[in-house]
OpenMM code with the backbone's topology and positions (N, CA, C; nanometers):
from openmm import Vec3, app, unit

residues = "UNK UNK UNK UNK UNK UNK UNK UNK UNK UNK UNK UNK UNK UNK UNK UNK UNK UNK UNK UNK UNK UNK UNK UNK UNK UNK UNK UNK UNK UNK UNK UNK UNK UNK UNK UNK UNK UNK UNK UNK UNK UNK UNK UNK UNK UNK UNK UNK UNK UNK UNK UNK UNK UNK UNK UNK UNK UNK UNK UNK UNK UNK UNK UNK UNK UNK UNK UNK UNK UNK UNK UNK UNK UNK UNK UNK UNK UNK UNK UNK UNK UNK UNK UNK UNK UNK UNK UNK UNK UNK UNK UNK UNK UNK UNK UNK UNK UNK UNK UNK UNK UNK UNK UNK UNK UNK UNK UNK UNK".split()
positions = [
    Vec3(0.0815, -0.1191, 0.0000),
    Vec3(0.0000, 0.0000, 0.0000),
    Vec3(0.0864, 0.1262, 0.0000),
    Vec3(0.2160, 0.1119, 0.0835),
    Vec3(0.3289, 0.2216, 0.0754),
    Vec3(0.3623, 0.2829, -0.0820),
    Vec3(0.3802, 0.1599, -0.1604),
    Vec3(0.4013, 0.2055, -0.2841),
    Vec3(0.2889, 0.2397, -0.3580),
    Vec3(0.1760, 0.2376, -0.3364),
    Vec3(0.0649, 0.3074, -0.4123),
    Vec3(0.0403, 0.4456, -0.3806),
    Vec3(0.0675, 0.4824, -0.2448),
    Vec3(0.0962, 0.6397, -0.2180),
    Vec3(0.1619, 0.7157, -0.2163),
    Vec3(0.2956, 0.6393, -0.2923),
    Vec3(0.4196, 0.6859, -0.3023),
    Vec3(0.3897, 0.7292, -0.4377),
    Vec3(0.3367, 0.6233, -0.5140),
    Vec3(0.3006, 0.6798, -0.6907),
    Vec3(0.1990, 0.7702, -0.6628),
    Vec3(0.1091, 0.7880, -0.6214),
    Vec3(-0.0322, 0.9005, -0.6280),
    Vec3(0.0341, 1.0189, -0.6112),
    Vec3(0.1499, 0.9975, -0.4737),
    Vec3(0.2274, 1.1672, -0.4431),
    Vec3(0.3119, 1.2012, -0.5733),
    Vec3(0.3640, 1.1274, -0.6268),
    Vec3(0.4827, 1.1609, -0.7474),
    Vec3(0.3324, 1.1696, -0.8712),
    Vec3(0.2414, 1.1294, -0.8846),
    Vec3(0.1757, 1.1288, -0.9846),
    Vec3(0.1093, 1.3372, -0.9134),
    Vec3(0.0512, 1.3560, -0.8381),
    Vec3(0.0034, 1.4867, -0.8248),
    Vec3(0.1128, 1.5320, -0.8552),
    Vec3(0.2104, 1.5354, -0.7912),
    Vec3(0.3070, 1.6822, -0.8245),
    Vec3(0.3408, 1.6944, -0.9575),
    Vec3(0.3593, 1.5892, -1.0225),
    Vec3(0.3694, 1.5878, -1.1702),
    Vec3(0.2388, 1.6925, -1.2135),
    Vec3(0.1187, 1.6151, -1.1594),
    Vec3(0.0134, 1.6800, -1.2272),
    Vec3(0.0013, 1.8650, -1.1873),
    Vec3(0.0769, 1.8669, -1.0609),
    Vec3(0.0772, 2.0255, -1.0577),
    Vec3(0.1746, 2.0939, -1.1481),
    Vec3(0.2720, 2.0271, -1.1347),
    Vec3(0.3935, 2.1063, -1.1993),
    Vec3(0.3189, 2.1205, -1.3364),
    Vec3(0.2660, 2.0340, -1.4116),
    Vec3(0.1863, 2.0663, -1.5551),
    Vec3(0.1230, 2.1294, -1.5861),
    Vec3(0.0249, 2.1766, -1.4061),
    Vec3(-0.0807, 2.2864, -1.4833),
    Vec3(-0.0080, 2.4449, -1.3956),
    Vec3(0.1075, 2.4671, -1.3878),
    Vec3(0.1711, 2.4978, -1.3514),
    Vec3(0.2525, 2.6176, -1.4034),
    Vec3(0.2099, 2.7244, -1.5021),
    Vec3(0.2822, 2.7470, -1.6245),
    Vec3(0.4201, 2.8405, -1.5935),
    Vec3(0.4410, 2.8198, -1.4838),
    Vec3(0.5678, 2.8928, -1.4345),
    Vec3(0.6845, 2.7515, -1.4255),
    Vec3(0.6425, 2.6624, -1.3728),
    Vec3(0.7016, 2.4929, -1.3747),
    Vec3(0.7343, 2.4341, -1.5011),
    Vec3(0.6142, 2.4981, -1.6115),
    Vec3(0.6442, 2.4562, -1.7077),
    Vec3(0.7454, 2.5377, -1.8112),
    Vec3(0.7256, 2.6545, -1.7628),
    Vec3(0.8125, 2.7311, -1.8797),
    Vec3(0.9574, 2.7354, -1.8245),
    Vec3(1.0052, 2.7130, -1.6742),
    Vec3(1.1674, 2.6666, -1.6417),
    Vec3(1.1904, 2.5146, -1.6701),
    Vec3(1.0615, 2.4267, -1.6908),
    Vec3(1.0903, 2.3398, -1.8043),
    Vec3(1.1511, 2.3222, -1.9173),
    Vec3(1.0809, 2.4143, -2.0329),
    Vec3(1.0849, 2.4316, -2.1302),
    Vec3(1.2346, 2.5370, -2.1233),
    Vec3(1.2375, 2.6347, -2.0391),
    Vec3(1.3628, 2.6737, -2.0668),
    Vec3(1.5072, 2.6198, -2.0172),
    Vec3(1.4640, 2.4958, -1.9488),
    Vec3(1.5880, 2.4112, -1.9632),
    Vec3(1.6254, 2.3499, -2.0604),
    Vec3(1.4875, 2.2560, -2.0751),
    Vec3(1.5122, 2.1827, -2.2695),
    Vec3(1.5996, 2.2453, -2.3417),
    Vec3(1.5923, 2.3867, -2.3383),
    Vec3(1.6380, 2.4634, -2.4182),
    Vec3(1.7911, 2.5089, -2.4237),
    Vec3(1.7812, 2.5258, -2.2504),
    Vec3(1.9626, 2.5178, -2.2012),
    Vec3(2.0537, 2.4025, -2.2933),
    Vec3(1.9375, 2.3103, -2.2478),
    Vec3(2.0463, 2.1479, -2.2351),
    Vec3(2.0638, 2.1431, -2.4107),
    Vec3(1.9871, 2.1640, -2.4958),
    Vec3(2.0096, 2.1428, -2.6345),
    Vec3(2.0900, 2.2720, -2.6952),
    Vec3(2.0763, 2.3820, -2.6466),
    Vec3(2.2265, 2.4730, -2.7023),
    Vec3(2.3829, 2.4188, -2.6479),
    Vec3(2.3553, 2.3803, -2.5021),
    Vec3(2.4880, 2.2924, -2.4924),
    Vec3(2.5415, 2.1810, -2.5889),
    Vec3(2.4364, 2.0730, -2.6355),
    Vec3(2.4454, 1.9549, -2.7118),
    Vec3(2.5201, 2.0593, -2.8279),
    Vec3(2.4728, 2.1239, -2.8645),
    Vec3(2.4745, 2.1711, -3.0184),
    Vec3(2.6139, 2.2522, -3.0056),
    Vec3(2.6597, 2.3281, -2.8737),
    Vec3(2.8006, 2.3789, -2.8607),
    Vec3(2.9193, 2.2802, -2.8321),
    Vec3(2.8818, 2.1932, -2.7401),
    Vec3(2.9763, 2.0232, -2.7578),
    Vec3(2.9720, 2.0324, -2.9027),
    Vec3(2.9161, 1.9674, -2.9623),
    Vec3(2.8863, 1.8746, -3.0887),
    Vec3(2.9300, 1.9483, -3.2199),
    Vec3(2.9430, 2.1315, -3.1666),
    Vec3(3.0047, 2.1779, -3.2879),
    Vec3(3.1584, 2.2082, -3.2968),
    Vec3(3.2270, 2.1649, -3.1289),
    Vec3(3.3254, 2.1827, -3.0814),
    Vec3(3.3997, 2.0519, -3.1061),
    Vec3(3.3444, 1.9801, -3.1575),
    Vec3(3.4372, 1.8298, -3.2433),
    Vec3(3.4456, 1.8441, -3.3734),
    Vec3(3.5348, 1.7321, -3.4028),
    Vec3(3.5711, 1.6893, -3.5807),
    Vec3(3.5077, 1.5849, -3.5946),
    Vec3(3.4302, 1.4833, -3.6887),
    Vec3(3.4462, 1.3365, -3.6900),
    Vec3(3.4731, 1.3017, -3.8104),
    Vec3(3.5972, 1.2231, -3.8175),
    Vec3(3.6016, 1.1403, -4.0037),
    Vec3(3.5685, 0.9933, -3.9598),
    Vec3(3.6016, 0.9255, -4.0863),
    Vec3(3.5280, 0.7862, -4.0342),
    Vec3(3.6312, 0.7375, -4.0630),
    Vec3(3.6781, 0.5774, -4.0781),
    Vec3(3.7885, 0.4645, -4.1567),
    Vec3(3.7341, 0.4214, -4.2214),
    Vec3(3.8033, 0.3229, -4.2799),
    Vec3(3.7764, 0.2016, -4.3786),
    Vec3(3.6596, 0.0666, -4.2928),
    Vec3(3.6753, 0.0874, -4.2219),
    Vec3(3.5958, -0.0480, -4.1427),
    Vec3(3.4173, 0.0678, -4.1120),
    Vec3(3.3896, 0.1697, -4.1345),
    Vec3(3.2680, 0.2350, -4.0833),
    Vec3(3.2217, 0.2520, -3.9731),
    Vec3(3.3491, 0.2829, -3.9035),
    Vec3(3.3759, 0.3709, -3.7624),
    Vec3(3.3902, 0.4665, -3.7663),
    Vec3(3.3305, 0.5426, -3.6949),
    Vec3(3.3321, 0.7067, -3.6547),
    Vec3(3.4388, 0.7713, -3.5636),
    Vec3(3.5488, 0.8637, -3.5965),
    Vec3(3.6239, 0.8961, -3.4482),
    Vec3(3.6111, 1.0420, -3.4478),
    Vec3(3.5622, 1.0568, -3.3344),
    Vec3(3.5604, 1.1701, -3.2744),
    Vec3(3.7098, 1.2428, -3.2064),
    Vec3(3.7187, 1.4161, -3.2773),
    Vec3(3.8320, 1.4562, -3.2500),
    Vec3(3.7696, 1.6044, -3.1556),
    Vec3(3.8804, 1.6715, -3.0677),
    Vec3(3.8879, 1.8077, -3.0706),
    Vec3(4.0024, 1.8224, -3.0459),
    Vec3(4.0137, 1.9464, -3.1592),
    Vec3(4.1523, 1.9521, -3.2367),
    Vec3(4.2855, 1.8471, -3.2594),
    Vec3(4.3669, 1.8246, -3.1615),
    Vec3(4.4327, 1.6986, -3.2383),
    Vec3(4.4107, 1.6069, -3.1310),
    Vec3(4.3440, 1.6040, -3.0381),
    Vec3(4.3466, 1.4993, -2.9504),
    Vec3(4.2063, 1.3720, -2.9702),
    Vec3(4.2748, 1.3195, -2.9909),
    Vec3(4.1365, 1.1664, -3.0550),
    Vec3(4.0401, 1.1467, -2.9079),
    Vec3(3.8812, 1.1381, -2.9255),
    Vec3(3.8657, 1.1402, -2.7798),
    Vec3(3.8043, 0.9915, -2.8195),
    Vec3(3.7379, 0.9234, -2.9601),
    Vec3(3.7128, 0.8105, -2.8995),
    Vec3(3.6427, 0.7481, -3.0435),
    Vec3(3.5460, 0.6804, -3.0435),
    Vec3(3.5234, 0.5934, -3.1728),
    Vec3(3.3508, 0.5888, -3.1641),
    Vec3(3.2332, 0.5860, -3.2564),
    Vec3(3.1558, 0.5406, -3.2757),
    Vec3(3.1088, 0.4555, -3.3745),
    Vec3(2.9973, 0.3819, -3.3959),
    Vec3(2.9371, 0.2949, -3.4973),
    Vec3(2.8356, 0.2671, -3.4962),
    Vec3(2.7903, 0.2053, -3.5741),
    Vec3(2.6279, 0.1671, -3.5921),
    Vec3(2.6119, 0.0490, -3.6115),
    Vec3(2.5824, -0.0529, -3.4755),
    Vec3(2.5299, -0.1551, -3.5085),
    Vec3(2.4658, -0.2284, -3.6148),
    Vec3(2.4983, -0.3326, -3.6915),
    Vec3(2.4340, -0.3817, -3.8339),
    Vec3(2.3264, -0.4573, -3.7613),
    Vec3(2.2892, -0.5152, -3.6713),
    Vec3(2.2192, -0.6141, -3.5718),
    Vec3(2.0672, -0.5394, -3.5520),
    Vec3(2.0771, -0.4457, -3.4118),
    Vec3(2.0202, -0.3445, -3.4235),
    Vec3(1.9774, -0.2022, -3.4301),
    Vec3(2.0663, -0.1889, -3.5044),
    Vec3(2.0550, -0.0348, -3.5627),
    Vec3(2.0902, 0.0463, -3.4499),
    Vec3(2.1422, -0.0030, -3.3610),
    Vec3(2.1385, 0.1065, -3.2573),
    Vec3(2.2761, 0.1735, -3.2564),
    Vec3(2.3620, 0.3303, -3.2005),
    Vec3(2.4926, 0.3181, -3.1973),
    Vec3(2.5631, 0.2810, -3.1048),
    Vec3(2.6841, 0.2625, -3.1045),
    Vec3(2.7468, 0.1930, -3.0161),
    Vec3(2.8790, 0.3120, -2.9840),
    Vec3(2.9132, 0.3466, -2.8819),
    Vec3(3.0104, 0.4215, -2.7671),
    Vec3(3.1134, 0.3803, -2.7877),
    Vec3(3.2299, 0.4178, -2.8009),
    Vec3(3.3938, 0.3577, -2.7543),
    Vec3(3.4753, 0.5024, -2.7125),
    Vec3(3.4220, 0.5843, -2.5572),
    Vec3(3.5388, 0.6751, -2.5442),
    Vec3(3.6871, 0.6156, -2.5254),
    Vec3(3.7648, 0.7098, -2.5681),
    Vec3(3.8898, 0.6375, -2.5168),
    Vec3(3.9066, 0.6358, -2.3676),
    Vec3(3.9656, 0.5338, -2.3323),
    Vec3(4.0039, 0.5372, -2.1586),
    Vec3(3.8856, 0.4174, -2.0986),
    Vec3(3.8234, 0.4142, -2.1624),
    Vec3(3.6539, 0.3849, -2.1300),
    Vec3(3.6322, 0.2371, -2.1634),
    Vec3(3.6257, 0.1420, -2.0863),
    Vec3(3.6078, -0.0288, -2.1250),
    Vec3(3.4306, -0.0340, -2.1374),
    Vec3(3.3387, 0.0121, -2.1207),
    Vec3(3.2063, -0.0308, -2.1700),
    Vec3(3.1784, 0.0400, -2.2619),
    Vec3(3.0821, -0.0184, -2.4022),
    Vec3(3.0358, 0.0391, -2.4847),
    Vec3(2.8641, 0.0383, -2.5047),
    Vec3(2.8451, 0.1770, -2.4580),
    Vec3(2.6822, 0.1695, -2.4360),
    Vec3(2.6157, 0.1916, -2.5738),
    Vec3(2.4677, 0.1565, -2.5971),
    Vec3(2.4225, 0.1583, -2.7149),
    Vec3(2.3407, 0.2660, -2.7087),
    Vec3(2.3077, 0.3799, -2.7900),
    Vec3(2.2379, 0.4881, -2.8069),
    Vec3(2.1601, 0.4535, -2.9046),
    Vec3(2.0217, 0.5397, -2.9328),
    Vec3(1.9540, 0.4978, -3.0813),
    Vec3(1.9825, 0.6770, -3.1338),
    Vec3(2.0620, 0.7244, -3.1431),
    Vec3(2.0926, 0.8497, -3.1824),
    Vec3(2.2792, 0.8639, -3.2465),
    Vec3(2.3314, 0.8628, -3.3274),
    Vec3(2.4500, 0.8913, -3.3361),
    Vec3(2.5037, 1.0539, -3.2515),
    Vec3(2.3974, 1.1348, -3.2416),
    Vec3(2.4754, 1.2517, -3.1997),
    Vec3(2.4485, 1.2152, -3.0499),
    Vec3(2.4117, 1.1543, -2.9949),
    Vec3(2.3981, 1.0770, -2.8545),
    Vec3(2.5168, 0.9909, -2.7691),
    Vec3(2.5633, 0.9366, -2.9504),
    Vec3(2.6848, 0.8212, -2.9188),
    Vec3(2.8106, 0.9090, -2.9074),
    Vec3(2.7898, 1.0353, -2.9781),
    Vec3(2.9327, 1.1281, -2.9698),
    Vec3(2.9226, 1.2397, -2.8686),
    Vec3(2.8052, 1.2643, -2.7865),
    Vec3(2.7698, 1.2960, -2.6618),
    Vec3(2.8313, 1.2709, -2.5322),
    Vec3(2.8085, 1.0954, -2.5715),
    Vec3(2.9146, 0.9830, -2.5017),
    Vec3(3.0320, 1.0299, -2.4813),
    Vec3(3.0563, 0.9955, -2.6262),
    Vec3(3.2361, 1.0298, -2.5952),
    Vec3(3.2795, 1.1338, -2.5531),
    Vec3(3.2574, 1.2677, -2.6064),
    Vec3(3.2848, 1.4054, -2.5504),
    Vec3(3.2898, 1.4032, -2.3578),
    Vec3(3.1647, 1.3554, -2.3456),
    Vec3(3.1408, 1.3865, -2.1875),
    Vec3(3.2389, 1.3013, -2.1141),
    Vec3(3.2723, 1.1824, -2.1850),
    Vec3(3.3450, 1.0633, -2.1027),
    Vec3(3.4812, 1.1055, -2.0544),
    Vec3(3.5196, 1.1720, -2.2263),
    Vec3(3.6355, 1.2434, -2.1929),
    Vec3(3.6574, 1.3104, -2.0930),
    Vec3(3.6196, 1.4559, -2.0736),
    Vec3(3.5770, 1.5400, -2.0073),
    Vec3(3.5477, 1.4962, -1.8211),
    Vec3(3.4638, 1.3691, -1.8590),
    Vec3(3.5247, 1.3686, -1.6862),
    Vec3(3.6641, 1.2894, -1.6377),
    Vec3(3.7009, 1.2265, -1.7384),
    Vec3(3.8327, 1.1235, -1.7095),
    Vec3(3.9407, 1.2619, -1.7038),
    Vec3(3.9714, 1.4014, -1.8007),
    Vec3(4.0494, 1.4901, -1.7546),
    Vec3(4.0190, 1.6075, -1.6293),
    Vec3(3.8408, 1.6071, -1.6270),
    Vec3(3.8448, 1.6379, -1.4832),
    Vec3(3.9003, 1.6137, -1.3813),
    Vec3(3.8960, 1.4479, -1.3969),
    Vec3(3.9820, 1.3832, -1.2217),
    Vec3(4.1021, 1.3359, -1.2033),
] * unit.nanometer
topology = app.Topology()
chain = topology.addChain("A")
for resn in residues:
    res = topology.addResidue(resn, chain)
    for name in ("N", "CA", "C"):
        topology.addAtom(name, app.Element.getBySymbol(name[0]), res)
């Protein structure tokens, strides 16, 4: 029963924040944050591809890592450098998202 009033409370506040139009528009103007960032990352790389139809992601001469596109299921596949798991995205600018950020925290720490 704990967890049914746990969803009803997360289900109202949802439902306030919606009718909410002050909730909704620092919504909407985050969306908005977060996709001029994507688009300032994403214009702040190089990518050429190889002979095998791998993607590598550069900024300026430092290689940060590799993408591809699954033939199986279509999905892309991750390789930052430094980085032993390769997660699957259904977006290529998602998969080079990946890499950028991966980077980025491995020279953070």
């Amino acid at each position: 029963m704990s967890n049914y009033n746990s969803i009803t409370k997360i289900w109202d506040a949802l439902s306030i924040a919606q009718s909410n139009p002050i909730v909704e528009n620092q919504l909407l103007f985050s969306q908005f944050l977060e996709k001029q960032s994507e688009q300032t990352i994403l214009g702040s790389v190089e990518i050429d591809s190889d002979e095998h139809g791998k993607y590598r992601v550069w900024r300026d001469s430092q290689f940060l890592g590799t993408f591809h596109r699954d033939k199986k299921n279509g999905l892309w596949i991750s390789q930052p450098c430094n980085y032993q798991l390769k997660p699957f995205f259904e977006s290529s600018n998602d998969a080079v998202m990946f890499v950028v950020e991966m980077n980025a925290l491995v020279t953070a720490a």
